[in-house]
C-alpha positions as CSV (number, residue, x, y, z in Angstrom):
1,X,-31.8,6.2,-0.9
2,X,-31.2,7.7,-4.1
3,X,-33.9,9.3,-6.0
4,X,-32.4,10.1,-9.8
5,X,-31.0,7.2,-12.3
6,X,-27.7,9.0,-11.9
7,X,-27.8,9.0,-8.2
8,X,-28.3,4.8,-8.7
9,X,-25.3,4.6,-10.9
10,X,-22.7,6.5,-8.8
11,X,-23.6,4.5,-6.2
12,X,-22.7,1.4,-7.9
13,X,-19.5,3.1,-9.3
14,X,-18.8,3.9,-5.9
15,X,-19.5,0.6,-4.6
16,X,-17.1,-1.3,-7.6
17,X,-13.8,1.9,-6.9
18,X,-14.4,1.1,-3.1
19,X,-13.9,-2.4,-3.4
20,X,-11.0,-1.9,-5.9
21,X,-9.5,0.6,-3.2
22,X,-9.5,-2.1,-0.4
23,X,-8.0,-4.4,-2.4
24,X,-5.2,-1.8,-3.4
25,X,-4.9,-0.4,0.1
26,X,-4.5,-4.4,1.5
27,X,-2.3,-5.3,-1.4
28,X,0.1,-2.5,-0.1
29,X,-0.4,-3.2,3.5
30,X,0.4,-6.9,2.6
31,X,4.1,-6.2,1.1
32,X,5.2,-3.5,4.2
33,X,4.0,-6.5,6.7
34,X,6.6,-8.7,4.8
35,X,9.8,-6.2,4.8
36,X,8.5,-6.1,8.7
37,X,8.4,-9.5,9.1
38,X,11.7,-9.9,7.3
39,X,13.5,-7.2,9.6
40,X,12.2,-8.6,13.0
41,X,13.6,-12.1,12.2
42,X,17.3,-10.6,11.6
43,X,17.8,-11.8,7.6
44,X,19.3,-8.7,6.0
45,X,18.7,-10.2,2.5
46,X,15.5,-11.0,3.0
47,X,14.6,-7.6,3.9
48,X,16.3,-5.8,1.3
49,X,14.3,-8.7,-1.1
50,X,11.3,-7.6,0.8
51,X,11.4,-4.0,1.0
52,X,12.6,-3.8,-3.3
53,X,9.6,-5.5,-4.2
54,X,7.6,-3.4,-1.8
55,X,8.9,0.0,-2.9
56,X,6.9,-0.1,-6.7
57,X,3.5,-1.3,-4.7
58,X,4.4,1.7,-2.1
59,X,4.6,4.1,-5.4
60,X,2.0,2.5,-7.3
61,X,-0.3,3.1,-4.4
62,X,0.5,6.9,-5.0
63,X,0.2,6.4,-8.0
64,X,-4.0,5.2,-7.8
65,X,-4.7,7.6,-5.0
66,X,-5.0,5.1,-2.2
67,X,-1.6,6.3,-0.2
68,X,-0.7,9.9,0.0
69,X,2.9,10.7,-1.6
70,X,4.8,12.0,1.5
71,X,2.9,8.7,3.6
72,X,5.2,6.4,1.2
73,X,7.6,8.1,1.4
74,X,8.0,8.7,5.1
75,X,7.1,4.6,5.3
76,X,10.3,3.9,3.0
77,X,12.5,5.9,4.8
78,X,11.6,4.3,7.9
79,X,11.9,0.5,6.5
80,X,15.2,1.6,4.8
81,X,16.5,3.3,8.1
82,X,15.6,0.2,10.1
83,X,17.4,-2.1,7.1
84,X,20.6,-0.4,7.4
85,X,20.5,-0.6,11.2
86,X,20.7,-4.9,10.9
């Protein structure tokens, strides 16, 4: 347990950017699930729909920390790939 007033503090800054981190990370996870989702059921268009407005939340997630740059990346090229193979 912490024994300084600043030790008590970043502890609860920690706590509040943790909480904000899950919610980015999920957020992210959320709109690659649907450009999945999309792809297994066939619907080019709704794929393409999918994965545009999952590119900026892909980037965005760089962008705050919570998804390393060549991990998006690599995860675009992948969705993209399997896009252009319906």
């Amino acid at each position: 347990m912490a024994n300084h007033k600043s030790a008590e503090k970043r502890i609860r800054q920690t706590e509040r950017r943790t909480a904000v981190n899950r919610a980015r990370v999920s957020r992210v996870r959320t709109f690659i699930k649907k450009v999945e989702t999309a792809i297994e059921s066939g619907n080019k268009e709704a794929a393409r729909d999918a994965f545009l407005a999952a590119q900026p939340e892909l980037q965005r997630g760089v962008g705050k920390g919570v998804v390393h740059k060549n991990t998006a990346a690599r995860k675009l090229s992948r969705l993209s790939s399997r896009i252009k193979s319906l």
